[in-house]
N, C-alpha and C positions, 0 to 999 in steps of 0.2 A: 596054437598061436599064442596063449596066453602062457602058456608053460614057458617059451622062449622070451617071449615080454619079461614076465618074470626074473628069467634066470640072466637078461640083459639089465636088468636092475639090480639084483645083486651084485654082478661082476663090477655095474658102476660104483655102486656104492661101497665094494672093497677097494678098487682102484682109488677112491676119492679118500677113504682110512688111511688107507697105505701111504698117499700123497703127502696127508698132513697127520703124522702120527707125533701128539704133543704129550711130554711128560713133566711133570713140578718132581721135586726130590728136596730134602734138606739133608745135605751134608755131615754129619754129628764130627764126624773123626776126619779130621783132614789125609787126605791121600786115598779114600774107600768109594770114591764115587763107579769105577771103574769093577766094583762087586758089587753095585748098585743095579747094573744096566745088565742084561742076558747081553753076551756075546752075539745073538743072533738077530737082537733088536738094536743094535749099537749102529747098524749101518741105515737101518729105517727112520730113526728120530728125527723129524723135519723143524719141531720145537721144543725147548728144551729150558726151563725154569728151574733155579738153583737160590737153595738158600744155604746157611750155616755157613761153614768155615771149606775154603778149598785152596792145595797148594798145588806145587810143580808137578808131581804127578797128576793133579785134578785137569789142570790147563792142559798138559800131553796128551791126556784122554780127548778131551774136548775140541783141541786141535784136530784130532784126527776123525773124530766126529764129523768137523768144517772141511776137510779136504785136507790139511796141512800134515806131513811126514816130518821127521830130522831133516830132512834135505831134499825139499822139495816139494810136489801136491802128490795126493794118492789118486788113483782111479778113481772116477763119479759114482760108480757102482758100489765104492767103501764108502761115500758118505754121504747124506742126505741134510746134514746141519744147516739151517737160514735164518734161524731166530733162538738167540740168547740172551736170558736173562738171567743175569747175574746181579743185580741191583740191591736184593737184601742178602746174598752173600760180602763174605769178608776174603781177603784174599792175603794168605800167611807165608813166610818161608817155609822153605821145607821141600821134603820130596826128591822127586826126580827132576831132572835137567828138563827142560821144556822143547827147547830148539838150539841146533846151531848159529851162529853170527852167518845171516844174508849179506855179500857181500853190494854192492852198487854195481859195480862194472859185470854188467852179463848176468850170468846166472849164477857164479860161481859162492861157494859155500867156505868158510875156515872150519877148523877144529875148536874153538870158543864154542864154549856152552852158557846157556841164561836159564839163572836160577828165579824163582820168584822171589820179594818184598813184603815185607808186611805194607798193607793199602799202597800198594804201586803199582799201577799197569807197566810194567819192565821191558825193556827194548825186543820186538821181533817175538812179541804175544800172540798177536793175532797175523802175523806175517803165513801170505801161502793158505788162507782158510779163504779161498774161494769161491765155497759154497756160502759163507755165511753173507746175507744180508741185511739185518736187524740185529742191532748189538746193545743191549744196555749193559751200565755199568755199574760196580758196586759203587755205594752212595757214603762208603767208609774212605776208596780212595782220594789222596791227596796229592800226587803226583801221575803225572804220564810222561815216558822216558821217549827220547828220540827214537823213532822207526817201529814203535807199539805196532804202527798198522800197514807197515810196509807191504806191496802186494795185494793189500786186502781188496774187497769189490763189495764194500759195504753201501749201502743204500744212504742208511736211516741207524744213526746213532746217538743217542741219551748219554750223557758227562755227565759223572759223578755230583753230585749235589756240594761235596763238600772239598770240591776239587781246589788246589790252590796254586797247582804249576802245569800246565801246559808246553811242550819241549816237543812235542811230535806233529809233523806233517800225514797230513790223512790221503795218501794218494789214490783215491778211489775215483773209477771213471765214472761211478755213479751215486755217488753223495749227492742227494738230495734233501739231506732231513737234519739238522742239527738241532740238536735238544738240549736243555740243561733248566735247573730247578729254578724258576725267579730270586730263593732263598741263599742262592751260590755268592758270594761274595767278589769274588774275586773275576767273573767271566759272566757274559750277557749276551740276550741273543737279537737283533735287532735286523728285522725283514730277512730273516732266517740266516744270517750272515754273523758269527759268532768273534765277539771283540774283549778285549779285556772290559772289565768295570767302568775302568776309568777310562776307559776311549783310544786309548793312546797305542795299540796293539790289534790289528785287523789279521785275524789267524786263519778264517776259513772261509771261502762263500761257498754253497751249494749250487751243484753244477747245474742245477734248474733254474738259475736267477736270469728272469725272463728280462730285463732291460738290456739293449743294444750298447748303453752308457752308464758305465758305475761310476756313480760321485762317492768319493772316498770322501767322509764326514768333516769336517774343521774339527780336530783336536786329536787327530789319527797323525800321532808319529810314525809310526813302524807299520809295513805290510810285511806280516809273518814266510818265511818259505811256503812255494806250495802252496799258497793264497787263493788262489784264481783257478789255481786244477781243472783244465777241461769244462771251464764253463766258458760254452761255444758260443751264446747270444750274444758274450762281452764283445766289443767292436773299437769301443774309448774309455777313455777315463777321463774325468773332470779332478782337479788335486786339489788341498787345502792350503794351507799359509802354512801348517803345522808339518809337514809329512816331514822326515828327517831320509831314513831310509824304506831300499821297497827289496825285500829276502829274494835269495837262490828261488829259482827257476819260479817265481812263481804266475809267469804267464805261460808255465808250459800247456803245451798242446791248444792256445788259442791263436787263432788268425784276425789280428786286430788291422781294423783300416789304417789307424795312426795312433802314436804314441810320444809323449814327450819328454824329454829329459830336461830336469832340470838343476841349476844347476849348485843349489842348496841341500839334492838329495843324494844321497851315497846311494848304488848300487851294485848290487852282487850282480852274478851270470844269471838273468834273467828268463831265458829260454830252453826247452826242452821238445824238441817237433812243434815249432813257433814260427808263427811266421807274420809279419808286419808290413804292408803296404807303406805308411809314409814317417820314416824316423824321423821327427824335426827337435834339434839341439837347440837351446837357447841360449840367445848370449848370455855370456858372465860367465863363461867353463876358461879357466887357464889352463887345465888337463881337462884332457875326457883320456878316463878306461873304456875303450872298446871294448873291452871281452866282456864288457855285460850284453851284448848281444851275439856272445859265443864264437867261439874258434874250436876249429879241429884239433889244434893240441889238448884240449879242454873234453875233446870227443864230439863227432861230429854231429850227434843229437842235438846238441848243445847251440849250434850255429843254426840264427834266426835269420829264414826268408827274407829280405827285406829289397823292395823295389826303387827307394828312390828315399836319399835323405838327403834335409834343409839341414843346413848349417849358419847361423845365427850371426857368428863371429867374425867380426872386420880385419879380425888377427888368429891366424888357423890354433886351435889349443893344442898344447904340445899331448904328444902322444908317448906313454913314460918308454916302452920298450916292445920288441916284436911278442911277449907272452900278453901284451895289453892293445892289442894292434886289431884294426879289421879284421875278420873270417873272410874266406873265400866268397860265401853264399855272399853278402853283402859287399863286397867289392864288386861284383855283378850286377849290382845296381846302379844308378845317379844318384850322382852326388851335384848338389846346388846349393850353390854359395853368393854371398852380396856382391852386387854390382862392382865392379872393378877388383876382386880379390882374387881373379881365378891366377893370376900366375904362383899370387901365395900358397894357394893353396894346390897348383899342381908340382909344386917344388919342394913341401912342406912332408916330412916324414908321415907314413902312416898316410895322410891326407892325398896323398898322390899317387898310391899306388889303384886308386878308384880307375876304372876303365872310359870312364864318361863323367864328365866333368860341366857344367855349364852354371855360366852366372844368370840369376833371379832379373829376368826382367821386368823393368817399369811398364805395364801393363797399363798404368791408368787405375787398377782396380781398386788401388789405397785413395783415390780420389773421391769416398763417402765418406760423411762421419763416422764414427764407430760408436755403435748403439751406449748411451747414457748407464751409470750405475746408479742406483738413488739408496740413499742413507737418510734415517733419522735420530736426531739427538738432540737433547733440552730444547724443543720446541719445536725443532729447524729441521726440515726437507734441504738435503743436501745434494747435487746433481755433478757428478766427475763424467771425464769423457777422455777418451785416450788420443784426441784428436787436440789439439793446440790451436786456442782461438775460437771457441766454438758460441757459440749463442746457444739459450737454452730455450726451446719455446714447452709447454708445460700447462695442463687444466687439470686440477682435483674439483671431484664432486662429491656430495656426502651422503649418506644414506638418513641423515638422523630426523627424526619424526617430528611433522607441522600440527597435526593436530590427528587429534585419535577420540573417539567415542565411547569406547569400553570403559568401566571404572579401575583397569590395571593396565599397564603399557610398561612393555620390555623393552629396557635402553641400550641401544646398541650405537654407539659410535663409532661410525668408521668411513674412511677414505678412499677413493679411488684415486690413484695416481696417475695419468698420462706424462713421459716427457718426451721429447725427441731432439735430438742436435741437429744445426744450421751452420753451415760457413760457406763464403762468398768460396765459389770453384768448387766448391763440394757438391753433390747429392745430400741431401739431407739422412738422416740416418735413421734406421729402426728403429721405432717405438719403443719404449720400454716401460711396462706397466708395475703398480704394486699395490696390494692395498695396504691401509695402517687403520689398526684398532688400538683399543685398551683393553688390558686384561684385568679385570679385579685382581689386589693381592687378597685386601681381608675383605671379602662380601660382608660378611656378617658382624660387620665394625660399621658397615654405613651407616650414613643419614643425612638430616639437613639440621642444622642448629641456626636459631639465628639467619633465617632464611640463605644460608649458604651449605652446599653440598658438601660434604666431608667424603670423600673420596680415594681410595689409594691404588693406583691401577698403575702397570706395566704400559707402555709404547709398543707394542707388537708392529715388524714391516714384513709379509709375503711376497715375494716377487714368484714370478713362472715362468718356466723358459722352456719351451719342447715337452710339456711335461712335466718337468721337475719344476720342485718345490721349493724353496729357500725361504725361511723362520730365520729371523733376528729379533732378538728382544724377550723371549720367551724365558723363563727362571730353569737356571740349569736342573735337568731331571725332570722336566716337564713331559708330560705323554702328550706324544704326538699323533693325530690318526687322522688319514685324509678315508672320503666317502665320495659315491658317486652321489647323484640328486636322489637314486633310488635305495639309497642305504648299501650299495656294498660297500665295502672296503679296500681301498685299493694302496692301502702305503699306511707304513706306520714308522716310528723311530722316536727317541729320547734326545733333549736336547741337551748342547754340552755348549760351556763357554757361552750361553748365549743364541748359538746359532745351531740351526735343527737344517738336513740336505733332506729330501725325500723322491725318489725315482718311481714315477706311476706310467700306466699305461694309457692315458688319459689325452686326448687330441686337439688341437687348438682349434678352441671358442666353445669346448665344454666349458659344464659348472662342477665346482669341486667344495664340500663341504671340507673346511680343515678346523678338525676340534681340538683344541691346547685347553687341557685337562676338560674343565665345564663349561669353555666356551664354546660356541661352534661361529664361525666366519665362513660367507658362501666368498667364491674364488672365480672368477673369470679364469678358465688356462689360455695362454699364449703363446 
């Protein structure tokens, strides 16, 4: 019995070798990696760390390593690749051809061959690998070309340190992991969701990103292609004053409850196996392009599910031509339009080829106020309301300390905001809470002279909605990190322009600690 014990521990313990067989190598001579490796270990490497210099021939080894052929994937049996690192290698021309040009449509392949770059991940590198799942980069690279990772099934991938151009969509159904150096200049990674520096460019979220609702930041012009890939939790989006355009397909593969167009943002064909419960258009569109929610001439992956779209406009937007017109899947929906407009709109090009048509009834339900926004500036609590005529009723209370016993006492001034809207026929409307602190600029400038305080501190206002978090006032580049009462962590983000968005998993009439750099502010959620 002990002999069989035994010899069932060794067989695990070769199985468990075998599984994860990891090897380091440095490179000396670009193109020699491939009489580095026995022929008969080449298919066993499940890890595989790479220094020195490697070219077109190094990457064709390594491809095939990952699963990737000239034209196509190899058998699982030829490769066992899921973790490379290539991070203190350099990546040179030279060599052999690497892969052919992957075409988009189907599977099909050209006769276009891709050579390597000196520091450039080059178009259809990692295309068809896989096997791989952990990729890090060299940290020499400066560029990554369109379609590097076409195909891929990467997990968890590390961006070069000294990366300075980004041009590739990651379409992995399981990107979960984006990395990059805090040191990178040019790309930053904020609640795992990787953005230009400057804010202004949102390139990738991980398809783990557990919020129901992405708030796209205030100074986010652009959502990159491929954006949103397959992260199924997403359901809305909240948008900023700043958004310009939102890239090619990049709500493909989600099924969002609702979605809005607006009418200051350009966008491309949006969808890719998508599908949308409620389009609503808002007014101010003279044109809408419908093919950003896909048409079959376009390919019919392309044409986004959608059950039922609001349309905004008192005057149907012209529609420019049948390649910019409804998709079938969405003509199969409702379409709902303002009160008194439906003959415009059942006569109206494009607008009328909808199969169901009905105008928005007055329900009565716009008969509440609409919940208060509250603002501060030189001094002044500001109270807007989207309702005309509203009365504001309104109680702040303050935290700051009557008297204390200790010989030290920490100053903390700060605000709680109550307001809510009133008008005659109305319901009165939802609360709407915030607190307002001061942030020291220079702590270590304080004092009192002349029995008055010399003080230089920021206005900070929080508000919380479902959850999320909204920072105004905060010094741009500010670290932001919210906490439970028990010290986790549940949200982090850098503030831009002023204004920090934060998405937690946090339930109303929690407490939330939200620290902007050394301060810490306790949070009522709402």
């Amino acid at each position: 019995m002990k002999k069989i014990l035994f010899l069932a521990y060794l067989l695990s313990s070769f199985v468990y070798c075998y599984a994860e067989l990891a090897i380091t190598l440095n490179v000396e001579t670009p193109g020699s990696l491939s009489s580095m490796i026995a022929s008969s270990k080449k298919s066993q490497i499940t890890h595989l760390t790479i220094s020195g210099s490697i070219n077109g021939s190094d990457i064709k080894y390594i491809r095939e390593m990952a699963g990737a052929g000239y034209k196509g994937t190899l058998s699982s049996s030829k490769c066992s690749l899921e973790f490379l690192d290539i991070s203190s290698a350099s990546i040179v021309s030279g060599g052999d051809y690497y892969a052919f040009e992957h075409t988009h449509a189907a599977i099909g392949y050209t006769d276009k061959k891709y050579y390597t770059e000196n520091d450039a991940i080059t178009p259809f590198m990692f295309d068809d690998c896989y096997k791989l799942k952990t990729l890090l980069l060299p940290n020499t690279v400066t560029i990554i070309y369109a379609d590097a990772f076409w195909k891929s099934n990467l997990v968890s991938i590390t961006l070069p340190s000294n990366l300075e151009n980004f041009n590739c969509v990651i379409p992995s159904f399981n990107l979960s992991e984006i990395k990059i150096s805090d040191s990178n200049k040019s790309f930053k990674i904020i609640d795992g969701v990787l953005y230009s520096s400057n804010l202004k460019t949102l390139y990738r979220c991980p398809v783990n990103y557990a919020h129901s609702t992405f708030c796209i930041p205030e100074g986010v012009e652009n959502v990159f292609a491929s954006a949103f890939y397959y992260c199924n939790n997403i359901k809305n989006f909240e948008y900023p004053s700043t958004l310009k355009s939102f890239g090619y397909q990049a709500l493909a593969w989600l099924a969002l409850d609702k979605f809005r167009f607006l009418p200051y943002v350009e966008y491309s064909i949006l969808g890719y196996y998508s599908s949308i419960n409620v389009v609503e258009i808002e007014d101010g569109f003279s044109t809408f392009d419908a093919s950003a929610l896909g048409r079959g001439n376009w390919g019919s992956e392309t044409e986004i599910d959608v059950s039922s779209v609001i349309v905004h406009s008192q005057t149907p937007p012209t529609i420019p031509d049948v390649w910019h017109s409804f998709g079938s899947k969405v003509l199969k929906g409702s379409l709902y339009v303002p009160k008194g407009t439906y003959s415009a709109y059942y006569i109206a090009y494009g607008w009328g080829d909808f199969s169901h048509i009905y105008e928005i009834e007055d329900d009565g339900s716009d008969k509440k106020c609409a919940k208060p926004t509250i603002s501060y500036s030189n001094g002044k609590l500001t109270f807007k309301c989207e309702t005309d005529g509203v009365t504001y009723k309104s109680t702040v209370t303050d935290s700051d300390i009557s008297s204390y016993s200790s010989d030290e006492v920490q100053l903390c001034v700060t605000y709680y905001i109550n307001v809510y809207a009133t008008k005659q026929g109305y319901d009165n409307s939802d609360v709407a809470n915030a607190t307002l602190c001061w942030i020291d600029v220079e702590p270590k400038t304080e004092g009192i002279s002349n029995n008055i305080a010399q003080v230089r501190a920021n206005a900070v206002l929080i508000q919380t909605d479902n959850g999320q978090i909204s920072i105004s006032g905060a010094n741009d580049g500010s670290i932001i990190n919210v906490f439970e009462v028990n010290g986790l962590q549940v949200g982090s983000t850098i503030s831009h322009n002023g204004h920090a968005n934060i998405n937690t998993n946090l339930h109303s009439g929690s407490i939330a600690i939200v620290k902007i750099g050394n301060k810490s502010i306790k949070v009522a959620i709402k």
